[in-house]
C-alpha positions as CSV (number, residue, x, y, z in Angstrom):
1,X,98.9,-10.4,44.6
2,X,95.8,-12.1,46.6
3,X,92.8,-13.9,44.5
4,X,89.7,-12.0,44.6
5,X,88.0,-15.4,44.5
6,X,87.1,-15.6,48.0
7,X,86.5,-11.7,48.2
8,X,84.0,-11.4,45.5
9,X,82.1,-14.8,46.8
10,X,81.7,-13.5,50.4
11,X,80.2,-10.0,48.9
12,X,77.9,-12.2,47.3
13,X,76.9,-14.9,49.5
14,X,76.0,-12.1,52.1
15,X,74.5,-9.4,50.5
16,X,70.8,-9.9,50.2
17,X,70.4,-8.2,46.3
18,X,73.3,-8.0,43.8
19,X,72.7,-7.1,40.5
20,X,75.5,-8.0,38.2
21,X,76.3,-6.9,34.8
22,X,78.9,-8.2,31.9
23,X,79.9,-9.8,29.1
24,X,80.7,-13.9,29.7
25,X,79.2,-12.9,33.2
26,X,78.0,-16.7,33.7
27,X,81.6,-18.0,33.0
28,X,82.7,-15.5,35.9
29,X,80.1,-16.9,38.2
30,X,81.2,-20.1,37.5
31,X,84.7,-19.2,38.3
32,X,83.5,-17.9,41.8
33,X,81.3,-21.4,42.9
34,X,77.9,-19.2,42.7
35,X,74.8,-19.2,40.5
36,X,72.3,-16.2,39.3
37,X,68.9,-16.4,41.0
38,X,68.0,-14.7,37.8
39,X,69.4,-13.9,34.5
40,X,68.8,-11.4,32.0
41,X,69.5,-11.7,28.5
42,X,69.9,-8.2,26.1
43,X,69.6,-9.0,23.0
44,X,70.1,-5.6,20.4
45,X,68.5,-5.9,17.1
46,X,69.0,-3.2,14.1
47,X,66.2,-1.3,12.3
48,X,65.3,-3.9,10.1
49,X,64.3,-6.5,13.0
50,X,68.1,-8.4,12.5
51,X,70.2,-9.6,16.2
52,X,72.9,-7.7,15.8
53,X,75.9,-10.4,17.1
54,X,73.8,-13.6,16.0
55,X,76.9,-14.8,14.6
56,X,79.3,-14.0,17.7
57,X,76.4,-15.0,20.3
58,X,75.8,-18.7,18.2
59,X,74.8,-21.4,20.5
60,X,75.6,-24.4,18.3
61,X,79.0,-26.4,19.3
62,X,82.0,-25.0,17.7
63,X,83.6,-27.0,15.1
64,X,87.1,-28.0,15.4
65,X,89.8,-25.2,13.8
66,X,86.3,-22.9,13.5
67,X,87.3,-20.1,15.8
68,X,91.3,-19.8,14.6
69,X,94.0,-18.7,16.4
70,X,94.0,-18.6,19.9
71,X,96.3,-15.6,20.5
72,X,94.8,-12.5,22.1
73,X,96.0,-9.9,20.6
74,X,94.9,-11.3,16.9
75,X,92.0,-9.6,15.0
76,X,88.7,-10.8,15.8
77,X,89.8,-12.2,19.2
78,X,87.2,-10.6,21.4
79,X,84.5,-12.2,19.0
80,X,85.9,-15.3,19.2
81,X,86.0,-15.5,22.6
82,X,82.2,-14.3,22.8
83,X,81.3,-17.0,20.1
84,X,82.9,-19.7,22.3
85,X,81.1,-18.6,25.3
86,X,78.3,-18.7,24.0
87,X,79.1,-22.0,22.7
88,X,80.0,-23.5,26.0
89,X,77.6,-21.7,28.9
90,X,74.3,-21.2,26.2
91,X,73.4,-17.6,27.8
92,X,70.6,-16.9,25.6
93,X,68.8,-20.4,26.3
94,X,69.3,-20.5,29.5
95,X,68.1,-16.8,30.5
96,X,65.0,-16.4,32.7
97,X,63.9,-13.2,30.6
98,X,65.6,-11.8,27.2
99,X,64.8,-8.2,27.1
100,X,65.0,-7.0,23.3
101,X,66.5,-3.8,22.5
102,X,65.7,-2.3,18.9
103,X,68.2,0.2,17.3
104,X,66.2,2.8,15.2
105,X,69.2,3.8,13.0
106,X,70.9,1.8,10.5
C-alpha cells in the first residue's frame, strides 16, 4: 500500500479552493505539511444555551493519567482522543470564525 501523503498535498497545493471538513482536521493538515487559509469552527449548543462537548473540546493541558487508557477499542476512546486534540492543536482559539449552531430540542 502507497502513502496518500504526497497525493492528498499535490490535490491541495494545486487546486485553487478546497473546502475541507472533519473532526481533528488540523492534526490531518499537519500530517500533510499544509495550513488552512481559513478555519471554521462549529460549535453546537442545546436548548438551554449549553456547548454541547465543552468537556471533550477542553483546551486546557491535559493532566497526566487524565484521559486513561490508551487502547482504542476502550469506552470513551473517541472522546478522549477529541479531548486531547483539542488539548494539543487549540481548534476553537485558533479559528478565524466560530459559527454557533443552537439545537431547539432537549
Amino acid at each position: 500500500m502507497t502513502s496518500s501523503v504526497p497525493i492528498l498535498s499535490g490535490i491541495f497545493r494545486t487546486s485553487r479552493v478546497i473546502v475541507v471538513e472533519g473532526v481533528c482536521l488540523r492534526q490531518v493538515l499537519e500530517h500533510i505539511a499544509l495550513e488552512p487559509q481559513v478555519s471554521i469552527y462549529v460549535k453546537l449548543f442545546n436548548a438551554r444555551g449549553r456547548w454541547v462537548g465543552s468537556e471533550a473540546c477542553d483546551e486546557s493541558p491535559v493532566r497526566s493519567g487524565e484521559l486513561g487508557a490508551a487502547d482504542p477499542s476502550s469506552p470513551g476512546s473517541i472522546e478522549r482522543d477529541v479531548r486531547a486534540y483539542h488539548a494539543q492543536f487549540k481548534p476553537v482559539s485558533r479559528a478565524d470564525f466560530i459559527y454557533k449552531v443552537v439545537r431547539q430540542y432537549a
